[in-house]
PQR file of N, CA, C, O and H, with PARSE charges and radii, in Angstrom:
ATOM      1  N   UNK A   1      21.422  -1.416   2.406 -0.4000 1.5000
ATOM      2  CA  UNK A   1      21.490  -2.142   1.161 -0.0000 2.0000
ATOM      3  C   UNK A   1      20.534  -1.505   0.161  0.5500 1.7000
ATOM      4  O   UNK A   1      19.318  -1.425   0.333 -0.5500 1.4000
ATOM      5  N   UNK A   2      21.195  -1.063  -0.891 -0.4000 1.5000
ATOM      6  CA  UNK A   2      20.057  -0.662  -1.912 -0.0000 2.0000
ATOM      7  C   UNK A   2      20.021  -1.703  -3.423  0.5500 1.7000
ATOM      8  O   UNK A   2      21.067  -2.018  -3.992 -0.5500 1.4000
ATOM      9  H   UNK A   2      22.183  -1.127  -1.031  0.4000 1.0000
ATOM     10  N   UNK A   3      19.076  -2.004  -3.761 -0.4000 1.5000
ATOM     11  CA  UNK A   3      18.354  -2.487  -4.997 -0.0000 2.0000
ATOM     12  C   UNK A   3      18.065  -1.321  -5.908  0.5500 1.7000
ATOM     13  O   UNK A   3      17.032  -0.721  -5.611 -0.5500 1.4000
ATOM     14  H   UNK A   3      18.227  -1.748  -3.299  0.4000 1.0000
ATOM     15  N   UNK A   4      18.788  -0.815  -7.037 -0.4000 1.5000
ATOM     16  CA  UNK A   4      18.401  -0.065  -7.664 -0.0000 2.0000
ATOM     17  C   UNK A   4      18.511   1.216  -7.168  0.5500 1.7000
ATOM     18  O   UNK A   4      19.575   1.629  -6.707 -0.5500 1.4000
ATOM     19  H   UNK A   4      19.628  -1.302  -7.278  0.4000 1.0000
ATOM     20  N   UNK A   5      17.122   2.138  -7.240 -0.4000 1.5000
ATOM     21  CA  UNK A   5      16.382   2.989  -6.558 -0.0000 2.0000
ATOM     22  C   UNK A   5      16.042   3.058  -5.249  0.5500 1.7000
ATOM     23  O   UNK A   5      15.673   4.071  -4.654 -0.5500 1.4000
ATOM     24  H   UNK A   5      16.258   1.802  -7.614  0.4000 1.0000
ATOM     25  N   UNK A   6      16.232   1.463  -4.606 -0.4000 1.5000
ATOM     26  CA  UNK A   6      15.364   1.357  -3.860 -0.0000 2.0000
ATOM     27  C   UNK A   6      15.911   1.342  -2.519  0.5500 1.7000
ATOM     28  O   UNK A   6      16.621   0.353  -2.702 -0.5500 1.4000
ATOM     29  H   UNK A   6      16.532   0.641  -5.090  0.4000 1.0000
ATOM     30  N   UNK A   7      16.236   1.793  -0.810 -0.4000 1.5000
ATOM     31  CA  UNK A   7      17.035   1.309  -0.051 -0.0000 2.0000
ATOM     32  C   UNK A   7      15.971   0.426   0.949  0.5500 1.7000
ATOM     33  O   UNK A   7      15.007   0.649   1.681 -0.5500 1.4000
ATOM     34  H   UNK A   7      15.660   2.596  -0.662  0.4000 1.0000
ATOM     35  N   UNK A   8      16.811  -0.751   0.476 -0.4000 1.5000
ATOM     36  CA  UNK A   8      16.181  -2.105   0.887 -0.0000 2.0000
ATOM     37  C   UNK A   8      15.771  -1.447   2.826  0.5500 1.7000
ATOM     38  O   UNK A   8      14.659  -1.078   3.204 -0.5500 1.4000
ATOM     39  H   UNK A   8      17.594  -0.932  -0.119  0.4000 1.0000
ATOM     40  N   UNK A   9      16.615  -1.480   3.397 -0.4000 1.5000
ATOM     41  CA  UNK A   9      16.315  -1.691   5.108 -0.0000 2.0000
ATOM     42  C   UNK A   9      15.157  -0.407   5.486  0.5500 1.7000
ATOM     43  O   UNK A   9      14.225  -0.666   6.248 -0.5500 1.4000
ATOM     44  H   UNK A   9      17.519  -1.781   3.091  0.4000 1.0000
ATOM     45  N   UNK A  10      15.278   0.683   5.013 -0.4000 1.5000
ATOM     46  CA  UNK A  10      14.649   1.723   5.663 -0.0000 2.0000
ATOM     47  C   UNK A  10      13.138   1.531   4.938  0.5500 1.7000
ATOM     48  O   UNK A  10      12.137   1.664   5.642 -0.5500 1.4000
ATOM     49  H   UNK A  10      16.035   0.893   4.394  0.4000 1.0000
ATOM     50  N   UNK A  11      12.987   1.147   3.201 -0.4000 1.5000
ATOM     51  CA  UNK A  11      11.539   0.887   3.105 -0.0000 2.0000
ATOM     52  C   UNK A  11      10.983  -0.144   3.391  0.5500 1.7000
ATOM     53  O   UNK A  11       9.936  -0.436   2.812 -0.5500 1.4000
ATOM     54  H   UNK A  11      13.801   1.039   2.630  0.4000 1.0000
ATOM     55  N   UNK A  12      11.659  -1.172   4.586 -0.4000 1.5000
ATOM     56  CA  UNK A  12      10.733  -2.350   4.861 -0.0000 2.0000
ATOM     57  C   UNK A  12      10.367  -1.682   6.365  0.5500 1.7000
ATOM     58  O   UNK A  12       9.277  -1.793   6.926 -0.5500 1.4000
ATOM     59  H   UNK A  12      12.509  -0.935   5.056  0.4000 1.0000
ATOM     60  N   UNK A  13      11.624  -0.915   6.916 -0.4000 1.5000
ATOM     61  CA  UNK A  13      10.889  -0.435   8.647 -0.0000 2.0000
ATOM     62  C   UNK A  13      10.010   1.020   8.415  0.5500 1.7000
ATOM     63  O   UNK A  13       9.369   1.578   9.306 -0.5500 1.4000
ATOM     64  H   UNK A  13      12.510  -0.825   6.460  0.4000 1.0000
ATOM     65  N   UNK A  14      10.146   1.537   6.880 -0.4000 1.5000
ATOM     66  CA  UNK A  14       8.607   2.467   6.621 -0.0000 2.0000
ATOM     67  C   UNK A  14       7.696   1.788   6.540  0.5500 1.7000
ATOM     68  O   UNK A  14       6.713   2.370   7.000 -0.5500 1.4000
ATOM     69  H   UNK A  14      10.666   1.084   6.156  0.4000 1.0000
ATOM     70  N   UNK A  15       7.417   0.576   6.099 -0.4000 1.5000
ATOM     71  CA  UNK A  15       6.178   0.257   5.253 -0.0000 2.0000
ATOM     72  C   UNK A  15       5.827  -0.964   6.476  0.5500 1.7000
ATOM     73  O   UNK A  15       4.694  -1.424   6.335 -0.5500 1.4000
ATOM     74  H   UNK A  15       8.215   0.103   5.725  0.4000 1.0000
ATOM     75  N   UNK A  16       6.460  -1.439   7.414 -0.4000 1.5000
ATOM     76  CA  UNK A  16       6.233  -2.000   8.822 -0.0000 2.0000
ATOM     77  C   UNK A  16       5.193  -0.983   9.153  0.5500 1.7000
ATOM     78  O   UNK A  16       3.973  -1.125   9.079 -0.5500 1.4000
ATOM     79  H   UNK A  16       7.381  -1.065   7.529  0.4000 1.0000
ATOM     80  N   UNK A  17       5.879   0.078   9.533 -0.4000 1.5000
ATOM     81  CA  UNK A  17       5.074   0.900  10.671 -0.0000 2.0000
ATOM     82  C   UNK A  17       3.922   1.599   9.793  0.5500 1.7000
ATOM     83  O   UNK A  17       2.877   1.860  10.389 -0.5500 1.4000
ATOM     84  H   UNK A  17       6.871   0.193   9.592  0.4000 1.0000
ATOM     85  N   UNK A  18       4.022   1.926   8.418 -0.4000 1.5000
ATOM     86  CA  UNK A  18       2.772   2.344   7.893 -0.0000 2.0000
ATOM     87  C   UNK A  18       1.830   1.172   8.149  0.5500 1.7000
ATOM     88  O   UNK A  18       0.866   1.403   8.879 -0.5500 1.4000
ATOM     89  H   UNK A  18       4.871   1.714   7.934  0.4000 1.0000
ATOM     90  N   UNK A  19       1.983  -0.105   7.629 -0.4000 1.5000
ATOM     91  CA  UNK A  19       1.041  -1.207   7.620 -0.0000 2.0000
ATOM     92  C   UNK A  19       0.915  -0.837   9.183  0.5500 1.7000
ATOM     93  O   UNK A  19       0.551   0.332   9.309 -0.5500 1.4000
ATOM     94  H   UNK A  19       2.766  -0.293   7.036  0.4000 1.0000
ATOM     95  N   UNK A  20       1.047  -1.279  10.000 -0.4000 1.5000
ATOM     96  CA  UNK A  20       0.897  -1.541  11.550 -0.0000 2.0000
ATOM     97  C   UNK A  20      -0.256  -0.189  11.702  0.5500 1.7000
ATOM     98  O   UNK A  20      -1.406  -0.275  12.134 -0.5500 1.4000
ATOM     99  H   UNK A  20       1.342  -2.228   9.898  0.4000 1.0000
ATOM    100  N   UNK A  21       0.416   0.994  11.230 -0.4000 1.5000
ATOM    101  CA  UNK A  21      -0.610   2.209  11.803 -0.0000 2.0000
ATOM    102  C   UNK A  21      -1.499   2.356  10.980  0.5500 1.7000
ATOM    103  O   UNK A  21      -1.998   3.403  11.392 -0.5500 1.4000
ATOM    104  H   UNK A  21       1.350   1.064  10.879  0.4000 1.0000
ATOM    105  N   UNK A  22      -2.078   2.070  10.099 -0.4000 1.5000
ATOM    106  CA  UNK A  22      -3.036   1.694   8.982 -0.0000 2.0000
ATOM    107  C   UNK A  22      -4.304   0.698   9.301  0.5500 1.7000
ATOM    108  O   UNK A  22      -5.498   0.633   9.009 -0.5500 1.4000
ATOM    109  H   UNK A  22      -1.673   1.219   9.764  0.4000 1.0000
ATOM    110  N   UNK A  23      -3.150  -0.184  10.226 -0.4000 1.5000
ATOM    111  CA  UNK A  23      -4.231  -1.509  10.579 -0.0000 2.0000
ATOM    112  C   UNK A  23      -4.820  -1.249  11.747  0.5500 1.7000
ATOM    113  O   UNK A  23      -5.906  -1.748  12.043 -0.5500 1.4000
ATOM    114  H   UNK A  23      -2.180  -0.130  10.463  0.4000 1.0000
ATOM    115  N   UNK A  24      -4.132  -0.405  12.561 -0.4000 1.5000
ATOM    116  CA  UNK A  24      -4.886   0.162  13.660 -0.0000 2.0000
ATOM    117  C   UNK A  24      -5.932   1.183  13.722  0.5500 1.7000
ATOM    118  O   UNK A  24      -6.931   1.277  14.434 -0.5500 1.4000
ATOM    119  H   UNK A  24      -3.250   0.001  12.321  0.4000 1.0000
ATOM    120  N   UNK A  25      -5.518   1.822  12.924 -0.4000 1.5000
ATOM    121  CA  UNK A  25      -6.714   3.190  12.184 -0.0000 2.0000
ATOM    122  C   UNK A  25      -8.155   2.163  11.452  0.5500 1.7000
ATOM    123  O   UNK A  25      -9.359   2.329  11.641 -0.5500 1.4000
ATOM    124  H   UNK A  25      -4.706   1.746  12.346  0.4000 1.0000
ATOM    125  N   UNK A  26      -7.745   1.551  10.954 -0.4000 1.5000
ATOM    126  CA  UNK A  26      -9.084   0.444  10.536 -0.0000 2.0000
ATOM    127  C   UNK A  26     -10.010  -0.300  11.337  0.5500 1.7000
ATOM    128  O   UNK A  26     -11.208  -0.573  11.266 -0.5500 1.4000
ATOM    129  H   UNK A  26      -6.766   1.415  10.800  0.4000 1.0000
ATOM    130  N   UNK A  27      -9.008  -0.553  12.167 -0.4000 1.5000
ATOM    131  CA  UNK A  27      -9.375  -1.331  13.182 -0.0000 2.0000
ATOM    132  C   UNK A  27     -10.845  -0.666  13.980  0.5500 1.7000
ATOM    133  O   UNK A  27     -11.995  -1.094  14.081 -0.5500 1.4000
ATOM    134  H   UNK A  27      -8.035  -0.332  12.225  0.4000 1.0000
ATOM    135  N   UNK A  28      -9.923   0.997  14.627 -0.4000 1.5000
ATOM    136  CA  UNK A  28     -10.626   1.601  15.021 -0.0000 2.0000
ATOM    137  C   UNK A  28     -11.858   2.320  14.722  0.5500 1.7000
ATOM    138  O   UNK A  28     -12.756   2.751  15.445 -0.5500 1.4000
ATOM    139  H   UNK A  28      -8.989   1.345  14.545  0.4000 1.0000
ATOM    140  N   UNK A  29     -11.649   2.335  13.388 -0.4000 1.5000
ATOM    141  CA  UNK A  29     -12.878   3.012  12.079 -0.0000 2.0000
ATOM    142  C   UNK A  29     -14.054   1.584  12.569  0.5500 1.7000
ATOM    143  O   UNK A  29     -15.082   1.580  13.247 -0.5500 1.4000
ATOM    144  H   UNK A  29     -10.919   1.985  12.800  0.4000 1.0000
ATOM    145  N   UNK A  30     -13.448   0.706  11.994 -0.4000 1.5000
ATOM    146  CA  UNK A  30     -14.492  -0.250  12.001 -0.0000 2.0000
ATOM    147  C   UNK A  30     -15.560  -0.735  13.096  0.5500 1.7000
ATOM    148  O   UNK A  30     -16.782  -0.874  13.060 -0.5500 1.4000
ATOM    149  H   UNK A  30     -12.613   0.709  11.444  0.4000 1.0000
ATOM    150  N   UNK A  31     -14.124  -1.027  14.555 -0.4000 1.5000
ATOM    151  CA  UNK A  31     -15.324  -0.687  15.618 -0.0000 2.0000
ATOM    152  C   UNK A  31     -16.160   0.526  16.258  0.5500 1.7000
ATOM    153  O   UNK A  31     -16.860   0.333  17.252 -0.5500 1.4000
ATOM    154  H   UNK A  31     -13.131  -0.913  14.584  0.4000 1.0000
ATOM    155  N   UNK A  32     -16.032   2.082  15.499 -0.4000 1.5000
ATOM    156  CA  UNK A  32     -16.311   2.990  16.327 -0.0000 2.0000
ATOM    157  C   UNK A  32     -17.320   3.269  14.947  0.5500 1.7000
ATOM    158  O   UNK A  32     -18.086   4.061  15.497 -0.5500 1.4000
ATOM    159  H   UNK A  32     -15.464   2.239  14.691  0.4000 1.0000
ATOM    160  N   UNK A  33     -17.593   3.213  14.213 -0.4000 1.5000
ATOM    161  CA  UNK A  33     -18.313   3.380  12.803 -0.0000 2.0000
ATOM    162  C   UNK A  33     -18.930   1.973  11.880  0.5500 1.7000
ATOM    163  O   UNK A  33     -18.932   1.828  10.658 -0.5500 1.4000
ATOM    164  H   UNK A  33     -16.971   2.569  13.766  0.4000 1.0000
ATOM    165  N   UNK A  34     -19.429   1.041  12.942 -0.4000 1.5000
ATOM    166  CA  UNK A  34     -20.478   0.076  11.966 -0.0000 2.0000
ATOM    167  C   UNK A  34     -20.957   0.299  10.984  0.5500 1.7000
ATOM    168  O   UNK A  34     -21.127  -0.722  10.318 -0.5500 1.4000
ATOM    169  H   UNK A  34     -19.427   1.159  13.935  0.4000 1.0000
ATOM    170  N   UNK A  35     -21.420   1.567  10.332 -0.4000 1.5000
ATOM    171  CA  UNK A  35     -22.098   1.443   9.173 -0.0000 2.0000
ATOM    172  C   UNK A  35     -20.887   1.934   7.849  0.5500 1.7000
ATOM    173  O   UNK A  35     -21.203   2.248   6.701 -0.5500 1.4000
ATOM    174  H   UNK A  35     -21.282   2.396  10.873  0.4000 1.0000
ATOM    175  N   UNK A  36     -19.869   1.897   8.257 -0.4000 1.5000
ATOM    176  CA  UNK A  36     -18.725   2.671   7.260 -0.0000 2.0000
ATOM    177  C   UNK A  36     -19.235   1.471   5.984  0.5500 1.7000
ATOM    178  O   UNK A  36     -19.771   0.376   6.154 -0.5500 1.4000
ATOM    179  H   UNK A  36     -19.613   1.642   9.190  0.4000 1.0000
ATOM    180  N   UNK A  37     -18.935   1.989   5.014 -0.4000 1.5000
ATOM    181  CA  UNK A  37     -19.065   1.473   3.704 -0.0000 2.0000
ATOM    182  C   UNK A  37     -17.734   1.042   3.415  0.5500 1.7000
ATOM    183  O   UNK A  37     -17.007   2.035   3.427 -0.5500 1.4000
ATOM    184  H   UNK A  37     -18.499   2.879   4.877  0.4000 1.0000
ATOM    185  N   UNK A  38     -17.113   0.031   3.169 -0.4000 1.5000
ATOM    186  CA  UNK A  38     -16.030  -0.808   2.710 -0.0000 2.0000
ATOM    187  C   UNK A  38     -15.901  -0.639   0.932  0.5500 1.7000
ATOM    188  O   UNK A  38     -16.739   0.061   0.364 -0.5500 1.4000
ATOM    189  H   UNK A  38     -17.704  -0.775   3.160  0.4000 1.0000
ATOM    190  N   UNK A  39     -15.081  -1.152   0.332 -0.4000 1.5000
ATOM    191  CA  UNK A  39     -14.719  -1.256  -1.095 -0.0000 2.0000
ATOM    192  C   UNK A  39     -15.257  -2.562  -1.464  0.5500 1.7000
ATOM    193  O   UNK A  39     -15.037  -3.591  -0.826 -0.5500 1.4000
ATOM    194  H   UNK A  39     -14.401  -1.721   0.793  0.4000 1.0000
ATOM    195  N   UNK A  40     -16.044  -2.471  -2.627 -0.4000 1.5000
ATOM    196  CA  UNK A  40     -15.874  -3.331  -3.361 -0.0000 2.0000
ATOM    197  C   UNK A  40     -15.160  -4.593  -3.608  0.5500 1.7000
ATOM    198  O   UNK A  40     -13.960  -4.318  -3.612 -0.5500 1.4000
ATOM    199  H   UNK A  40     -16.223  -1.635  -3.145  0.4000 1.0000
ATOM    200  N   UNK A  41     -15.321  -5.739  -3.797 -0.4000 1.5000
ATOM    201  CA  UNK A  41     -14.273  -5.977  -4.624 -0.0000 2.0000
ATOM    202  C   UNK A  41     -13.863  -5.651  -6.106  0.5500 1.7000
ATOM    203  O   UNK A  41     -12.790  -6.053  -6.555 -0.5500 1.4000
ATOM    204  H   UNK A  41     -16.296  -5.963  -3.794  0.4000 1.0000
ATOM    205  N   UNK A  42     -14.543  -5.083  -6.681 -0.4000 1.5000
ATOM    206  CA  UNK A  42     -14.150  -4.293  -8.028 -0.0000 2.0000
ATOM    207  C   UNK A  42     -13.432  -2.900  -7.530  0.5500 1.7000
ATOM    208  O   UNK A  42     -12.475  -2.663  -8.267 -0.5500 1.4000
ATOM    209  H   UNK A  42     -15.415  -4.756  -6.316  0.4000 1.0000
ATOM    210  N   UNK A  43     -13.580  -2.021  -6.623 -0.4000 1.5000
ATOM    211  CA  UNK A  43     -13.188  -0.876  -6.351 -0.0000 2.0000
ATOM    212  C   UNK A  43     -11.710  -1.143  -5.635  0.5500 1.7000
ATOM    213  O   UNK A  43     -10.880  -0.241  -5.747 -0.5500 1.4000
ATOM    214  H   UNK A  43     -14.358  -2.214  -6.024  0.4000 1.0000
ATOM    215  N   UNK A  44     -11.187  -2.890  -4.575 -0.4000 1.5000
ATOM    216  CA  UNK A  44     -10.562  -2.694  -3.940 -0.0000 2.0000
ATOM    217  C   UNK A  44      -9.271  -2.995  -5.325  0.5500 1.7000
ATOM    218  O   UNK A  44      -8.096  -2.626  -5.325 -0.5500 1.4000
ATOM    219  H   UNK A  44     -11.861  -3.623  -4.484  0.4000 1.0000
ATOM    220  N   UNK A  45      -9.967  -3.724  -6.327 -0.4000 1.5000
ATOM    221  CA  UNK A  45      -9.046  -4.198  -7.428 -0.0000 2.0000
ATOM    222  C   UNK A  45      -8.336  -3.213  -7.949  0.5500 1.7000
ATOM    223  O   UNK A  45      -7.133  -3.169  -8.207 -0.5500 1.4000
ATOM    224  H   UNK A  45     -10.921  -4.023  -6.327  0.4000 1.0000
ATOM    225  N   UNK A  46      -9.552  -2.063  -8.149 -0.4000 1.5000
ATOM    226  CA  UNK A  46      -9.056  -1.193  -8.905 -0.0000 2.0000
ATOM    227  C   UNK A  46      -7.710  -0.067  -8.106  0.5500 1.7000
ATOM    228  O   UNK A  46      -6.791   0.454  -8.738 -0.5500 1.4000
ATOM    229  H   UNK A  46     -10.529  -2.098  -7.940  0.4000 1.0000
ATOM    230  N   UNK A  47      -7.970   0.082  -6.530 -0.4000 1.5000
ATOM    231  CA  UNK A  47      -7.352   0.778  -5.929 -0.0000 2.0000
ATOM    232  C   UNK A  47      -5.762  -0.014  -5.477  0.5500 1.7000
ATOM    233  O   UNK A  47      -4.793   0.584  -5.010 -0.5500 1.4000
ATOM    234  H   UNK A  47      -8.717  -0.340  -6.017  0.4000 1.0000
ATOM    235  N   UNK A  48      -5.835  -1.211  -5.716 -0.4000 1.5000
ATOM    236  CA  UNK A  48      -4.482  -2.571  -6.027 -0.0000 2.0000
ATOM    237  C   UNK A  48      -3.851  -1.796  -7.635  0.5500 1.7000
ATOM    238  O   UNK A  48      -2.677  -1.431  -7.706 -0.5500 1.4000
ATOM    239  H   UNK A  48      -6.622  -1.697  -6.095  0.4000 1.0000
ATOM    240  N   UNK A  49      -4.594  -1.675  -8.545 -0.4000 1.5000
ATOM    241  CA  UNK A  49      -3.822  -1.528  -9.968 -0.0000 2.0000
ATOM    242  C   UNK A  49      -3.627   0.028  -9.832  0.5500 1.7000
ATOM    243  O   UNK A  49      -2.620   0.374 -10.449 -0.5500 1.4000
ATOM    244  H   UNK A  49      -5.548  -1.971  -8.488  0.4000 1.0000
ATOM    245  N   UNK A  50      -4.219   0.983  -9.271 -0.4000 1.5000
ATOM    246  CA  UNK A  50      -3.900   2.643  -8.733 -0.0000 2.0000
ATOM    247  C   UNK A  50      -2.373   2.533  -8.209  0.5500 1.7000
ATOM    248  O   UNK A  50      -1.491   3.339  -8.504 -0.5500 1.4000
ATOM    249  H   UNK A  50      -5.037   0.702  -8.770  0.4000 1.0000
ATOM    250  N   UNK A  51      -2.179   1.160  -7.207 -0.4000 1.5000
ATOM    251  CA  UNK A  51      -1.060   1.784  -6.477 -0.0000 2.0000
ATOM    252  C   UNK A  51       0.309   1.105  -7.350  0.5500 1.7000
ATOM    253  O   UNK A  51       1.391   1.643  -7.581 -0.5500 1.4000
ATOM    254  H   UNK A  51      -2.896   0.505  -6.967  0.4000 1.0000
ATOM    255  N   UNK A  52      -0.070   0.030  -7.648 -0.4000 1.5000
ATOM    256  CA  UNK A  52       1.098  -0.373  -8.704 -0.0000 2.0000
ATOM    257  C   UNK A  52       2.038   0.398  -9.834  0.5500 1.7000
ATOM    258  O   UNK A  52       3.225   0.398 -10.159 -0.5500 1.4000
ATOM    259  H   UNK A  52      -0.950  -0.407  -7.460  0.4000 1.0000
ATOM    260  N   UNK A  53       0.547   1.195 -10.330 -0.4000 1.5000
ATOM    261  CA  UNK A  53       1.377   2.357 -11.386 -0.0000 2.0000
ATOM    262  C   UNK A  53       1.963   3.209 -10.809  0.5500 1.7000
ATOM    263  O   UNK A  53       3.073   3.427 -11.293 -0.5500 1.4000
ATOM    264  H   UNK A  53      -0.418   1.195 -10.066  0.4000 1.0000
ATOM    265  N   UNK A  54       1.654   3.913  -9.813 -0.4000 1.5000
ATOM    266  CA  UNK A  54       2.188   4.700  -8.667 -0.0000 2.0000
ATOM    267  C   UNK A  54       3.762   4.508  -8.478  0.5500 1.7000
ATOM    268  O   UNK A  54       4.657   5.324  -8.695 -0.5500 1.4000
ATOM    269  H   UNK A  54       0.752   3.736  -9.420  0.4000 1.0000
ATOM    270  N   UNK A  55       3.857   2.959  -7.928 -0.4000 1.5000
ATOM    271  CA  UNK A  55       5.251   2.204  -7.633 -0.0000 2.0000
ATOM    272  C   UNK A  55       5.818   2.219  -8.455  0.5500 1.7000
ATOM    273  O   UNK A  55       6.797   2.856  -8.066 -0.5500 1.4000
ATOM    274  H   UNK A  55       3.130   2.296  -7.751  0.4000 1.0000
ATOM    275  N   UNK A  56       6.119   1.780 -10.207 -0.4000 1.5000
ATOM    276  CA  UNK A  56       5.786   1.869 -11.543 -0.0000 2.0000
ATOM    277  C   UNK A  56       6.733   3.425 -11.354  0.5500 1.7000
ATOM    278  O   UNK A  56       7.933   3.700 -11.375 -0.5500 1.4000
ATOM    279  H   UNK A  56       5.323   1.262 -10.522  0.4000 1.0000
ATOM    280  N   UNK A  57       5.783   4.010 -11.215 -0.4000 1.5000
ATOM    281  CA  UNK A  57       6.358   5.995 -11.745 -0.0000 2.0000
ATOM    282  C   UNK A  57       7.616   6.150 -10.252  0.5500 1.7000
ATOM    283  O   UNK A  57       8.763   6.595 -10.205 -0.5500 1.4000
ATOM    284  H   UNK A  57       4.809   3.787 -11.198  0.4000 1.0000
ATOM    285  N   UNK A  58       6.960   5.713  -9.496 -0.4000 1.5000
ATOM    286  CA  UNK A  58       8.049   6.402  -7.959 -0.0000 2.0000
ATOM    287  C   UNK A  58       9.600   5.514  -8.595  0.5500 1.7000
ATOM    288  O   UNK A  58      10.724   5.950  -8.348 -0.5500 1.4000
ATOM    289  H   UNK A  58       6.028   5.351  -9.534  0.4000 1.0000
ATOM    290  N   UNK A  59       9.389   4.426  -9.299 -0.4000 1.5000
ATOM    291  CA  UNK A  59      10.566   3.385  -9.426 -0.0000 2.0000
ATOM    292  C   UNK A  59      10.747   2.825 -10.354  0.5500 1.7000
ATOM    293  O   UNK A  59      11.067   1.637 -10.357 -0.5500 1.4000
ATOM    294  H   UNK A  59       8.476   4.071  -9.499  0.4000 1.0000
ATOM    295  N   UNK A  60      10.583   3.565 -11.445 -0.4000 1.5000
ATOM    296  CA  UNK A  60      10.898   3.537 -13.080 -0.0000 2.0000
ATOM    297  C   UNK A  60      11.770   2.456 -13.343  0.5500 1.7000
ATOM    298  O   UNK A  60      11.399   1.460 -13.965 -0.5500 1.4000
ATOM    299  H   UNK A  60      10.323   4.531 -11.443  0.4000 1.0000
ATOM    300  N   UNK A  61      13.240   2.650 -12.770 -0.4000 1.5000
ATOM    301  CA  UNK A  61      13.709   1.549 -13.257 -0.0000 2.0000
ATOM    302  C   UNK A  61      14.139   0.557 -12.876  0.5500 1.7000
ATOM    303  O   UNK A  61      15.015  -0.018 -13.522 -0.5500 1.4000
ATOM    304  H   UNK A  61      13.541   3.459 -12.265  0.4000 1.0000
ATOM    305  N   UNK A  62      13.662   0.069 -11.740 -0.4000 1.5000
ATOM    306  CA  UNK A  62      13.072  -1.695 -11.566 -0.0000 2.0000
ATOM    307  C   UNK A  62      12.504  -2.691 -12.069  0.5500 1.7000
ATOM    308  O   UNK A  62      12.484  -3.807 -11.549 -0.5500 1.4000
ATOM    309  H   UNK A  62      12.950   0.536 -11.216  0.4000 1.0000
ATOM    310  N   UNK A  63      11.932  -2.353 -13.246 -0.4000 1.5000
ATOM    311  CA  UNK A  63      11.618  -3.316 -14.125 -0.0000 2.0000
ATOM    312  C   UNK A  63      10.086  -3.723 -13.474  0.5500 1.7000
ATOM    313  O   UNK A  63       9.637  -4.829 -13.773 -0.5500 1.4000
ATOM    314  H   UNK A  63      11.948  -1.447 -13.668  0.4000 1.0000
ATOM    315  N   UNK A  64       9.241  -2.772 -12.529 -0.4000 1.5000
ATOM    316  CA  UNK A  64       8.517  -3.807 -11.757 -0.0000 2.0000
ATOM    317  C   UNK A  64       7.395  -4.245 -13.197  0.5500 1.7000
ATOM    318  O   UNK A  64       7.234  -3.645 -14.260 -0.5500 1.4000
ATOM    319  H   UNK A  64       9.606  -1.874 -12.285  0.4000 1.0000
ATOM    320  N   UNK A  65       6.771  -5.502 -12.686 -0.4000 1.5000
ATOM    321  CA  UNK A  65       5.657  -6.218 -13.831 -0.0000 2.0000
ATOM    322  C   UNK A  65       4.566  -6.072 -12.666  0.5500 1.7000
ATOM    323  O   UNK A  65       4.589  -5.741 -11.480 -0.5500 1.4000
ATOM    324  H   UNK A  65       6.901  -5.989 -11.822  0.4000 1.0000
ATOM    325  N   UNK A  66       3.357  -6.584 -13.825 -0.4000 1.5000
ATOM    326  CA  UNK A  66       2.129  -6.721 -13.210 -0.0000 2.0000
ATOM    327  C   UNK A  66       1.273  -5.405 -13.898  0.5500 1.7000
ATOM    328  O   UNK A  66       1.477  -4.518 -14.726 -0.5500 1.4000
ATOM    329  H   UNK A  66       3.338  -6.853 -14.788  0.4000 1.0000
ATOM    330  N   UNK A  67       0.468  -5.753 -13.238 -0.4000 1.5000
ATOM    331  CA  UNK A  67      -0.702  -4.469 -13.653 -0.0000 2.0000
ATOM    332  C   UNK A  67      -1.791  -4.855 -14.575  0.5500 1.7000
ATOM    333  O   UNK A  67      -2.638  -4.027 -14.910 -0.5500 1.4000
ATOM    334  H   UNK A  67       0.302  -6.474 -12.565  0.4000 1.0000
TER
END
């Protein structure tokens, strides 16, 4: 099924397994590296409005809002 630009089924089982392997890589950072330095909440905001425009340019014409 595609929306636009977009094909609905294959970017929800990409972005499954990215989230999933992302959360495990953190996971592991966090317990094997106690002193890692985390984001902000001003830095994590800013790296939220980074990826939006991103989505924005990859998918022009979706109309996406926000930012």
């Amino acid at each position: 099924m595609k929306i636009g630009d977009i094909d609905i089924q294959n970017s929800i089982l990409n972005l499954e397994m990215n989230v999933e392997v992302l959360s495990k890589v953190l996971d592991y950072v966090m317990q094997n590296n106690p002193s890692v330095r985390f984001p902000t909440p001003i830095e994590h905001a800013q790296m939220r409005s980074d990826t939006l425009s991103e989505i924005k340019k990859k998918y022009p014409s979706n109309g996406i809002l926000g930012g």
